[in-house]
C-alpha positions as CSV (number, residue, x, y, z in Angstrom):
1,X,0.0,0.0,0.0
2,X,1.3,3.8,-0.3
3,X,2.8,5.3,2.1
4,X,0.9,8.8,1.9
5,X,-2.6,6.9,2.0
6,X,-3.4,5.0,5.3
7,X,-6.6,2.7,4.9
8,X,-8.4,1.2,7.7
9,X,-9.3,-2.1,7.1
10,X,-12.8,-1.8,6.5
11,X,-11.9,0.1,3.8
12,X,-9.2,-1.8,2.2
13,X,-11.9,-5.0,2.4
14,X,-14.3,-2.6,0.4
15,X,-11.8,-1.8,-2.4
16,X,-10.3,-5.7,-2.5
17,X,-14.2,-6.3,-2.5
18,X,-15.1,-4.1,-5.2
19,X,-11.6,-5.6,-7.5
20,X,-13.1,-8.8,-6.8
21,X,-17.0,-7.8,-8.0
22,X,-15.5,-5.4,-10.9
23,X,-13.0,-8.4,-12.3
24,X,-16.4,-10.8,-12.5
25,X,-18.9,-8.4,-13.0
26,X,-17.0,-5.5,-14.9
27,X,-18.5,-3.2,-12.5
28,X,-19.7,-3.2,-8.3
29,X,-23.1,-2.1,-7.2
30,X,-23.6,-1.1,-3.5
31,X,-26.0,-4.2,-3.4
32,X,-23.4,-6.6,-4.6
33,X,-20.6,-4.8,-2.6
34,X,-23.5,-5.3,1.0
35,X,-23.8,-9.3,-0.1
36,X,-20.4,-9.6,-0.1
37,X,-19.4,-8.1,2.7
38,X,-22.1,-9.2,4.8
39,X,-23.6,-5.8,5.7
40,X,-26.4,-3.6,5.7
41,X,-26.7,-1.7,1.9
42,X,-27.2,1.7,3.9
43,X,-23.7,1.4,5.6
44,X,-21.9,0.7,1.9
45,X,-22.7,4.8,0.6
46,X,-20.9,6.4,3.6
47,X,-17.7,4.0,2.9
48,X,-18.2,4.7,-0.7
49,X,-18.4,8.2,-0.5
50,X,-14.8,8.1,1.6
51,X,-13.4,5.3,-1.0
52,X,-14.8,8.4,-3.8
53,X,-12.9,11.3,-1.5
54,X,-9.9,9.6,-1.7
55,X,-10.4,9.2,-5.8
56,X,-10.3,4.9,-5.2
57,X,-13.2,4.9,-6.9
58,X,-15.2,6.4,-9.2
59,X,-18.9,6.3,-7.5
60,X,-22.5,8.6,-8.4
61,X,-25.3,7.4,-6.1
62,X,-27.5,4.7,-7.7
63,X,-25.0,3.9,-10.5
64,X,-21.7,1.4,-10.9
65,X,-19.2,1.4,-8.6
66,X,-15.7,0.8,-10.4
67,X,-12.3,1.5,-9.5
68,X,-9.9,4.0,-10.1
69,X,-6.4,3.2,-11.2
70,X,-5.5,4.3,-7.8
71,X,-7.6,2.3,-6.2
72,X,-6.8,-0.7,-8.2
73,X,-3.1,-0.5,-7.7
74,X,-4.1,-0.7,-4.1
75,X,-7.2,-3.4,-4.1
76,X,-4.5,-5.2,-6.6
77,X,-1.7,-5.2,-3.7
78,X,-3.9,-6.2,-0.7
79,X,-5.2,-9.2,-2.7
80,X,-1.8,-10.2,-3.5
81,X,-0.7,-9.6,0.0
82,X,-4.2,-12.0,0.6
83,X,-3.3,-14.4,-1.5
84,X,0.8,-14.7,0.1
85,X,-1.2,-15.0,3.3
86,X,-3.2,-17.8,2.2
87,X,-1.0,-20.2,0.1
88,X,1.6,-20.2,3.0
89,X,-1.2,-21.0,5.7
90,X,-2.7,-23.9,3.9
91,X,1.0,-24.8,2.0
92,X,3.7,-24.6,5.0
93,X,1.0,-25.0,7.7
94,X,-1.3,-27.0,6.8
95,X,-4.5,-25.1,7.4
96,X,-7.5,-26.0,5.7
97,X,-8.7,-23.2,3.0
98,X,-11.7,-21.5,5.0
99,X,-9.2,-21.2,7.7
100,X,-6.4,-19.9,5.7
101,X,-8.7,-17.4,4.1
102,X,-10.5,-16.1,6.9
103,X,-7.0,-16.2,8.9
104,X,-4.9,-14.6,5.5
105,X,-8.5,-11.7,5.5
106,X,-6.9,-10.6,9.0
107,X,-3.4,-10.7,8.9
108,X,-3.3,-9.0,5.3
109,X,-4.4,-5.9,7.3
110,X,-2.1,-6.0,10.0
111,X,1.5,-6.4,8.1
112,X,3.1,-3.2,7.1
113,X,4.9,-3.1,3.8
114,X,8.1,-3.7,4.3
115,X,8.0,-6.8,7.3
116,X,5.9,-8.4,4.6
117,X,8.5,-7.5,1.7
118,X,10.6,-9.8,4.4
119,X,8.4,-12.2,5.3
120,X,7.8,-12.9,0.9
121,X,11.7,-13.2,1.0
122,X,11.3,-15.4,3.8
123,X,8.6,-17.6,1.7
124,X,10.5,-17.5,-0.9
125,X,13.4,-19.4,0.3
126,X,11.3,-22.0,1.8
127,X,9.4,-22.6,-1.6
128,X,13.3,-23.2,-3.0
129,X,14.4,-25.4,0.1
């Protein structure tokens, strides 16, 4: 993630959301963005409207929700950060997928950039051991 833009959580799970809606879909509705996260559809416009402050998305009220290339670069890096997450969980640990998922949704958050620039070194090595 930049440095400059600090994202809470909820708000990085909204744009990885809205990558993963907009990459099946072509574009996110505040509907499909309230399924998927599991939430109330009036709570997705007040985090939309920040996501559309920040110029991550592009958003009007009752239309398509899509990225910009801001926010994709972003939603793009804390999927792949997901993803890292995951494969070791369920590869070097042996976790079954829901766990790993559910585990990789929480820790994806937590890691700054550069512990897990080491810690994908770190995988690395073992995946050439």
């Amino acid at each position: 993630m930049t440095k400059e833009l600090a994202l809470s959580e909820s708000l990085e799970d909204y744009l990885e959301t809205i990558l993963e809606l907009q990459t099946t879909n072509t574009v996110a509705r505040s509907k499909d963005i309230a399924e998927k996260l599991d939430i109330k559809r009036g709570s997705v416009t007040g985090m939309l409207k920040k996501l559309a402050a920040q110029e991550l998305i592009n958003y009007e009220p009752y239309g398509y929700v899509t990225l910009t290339p801001k926010g994709e670069k972003i939603a793009k890096e804390i999927e792949g950060r997901h993803i890292v997450f995951k494969d070791f969980l369920q590869t070097h640990i042996g976790v079954d997928e829901e766990t790993a998922d559910q585990t990789a949704c929480r820790i994806e958050h937590a890691m700054d950039a550069a512990t897990f620039k080491k810690f994908k070194a770190f995988i690395n090595g073992l995946d050439k051991a």
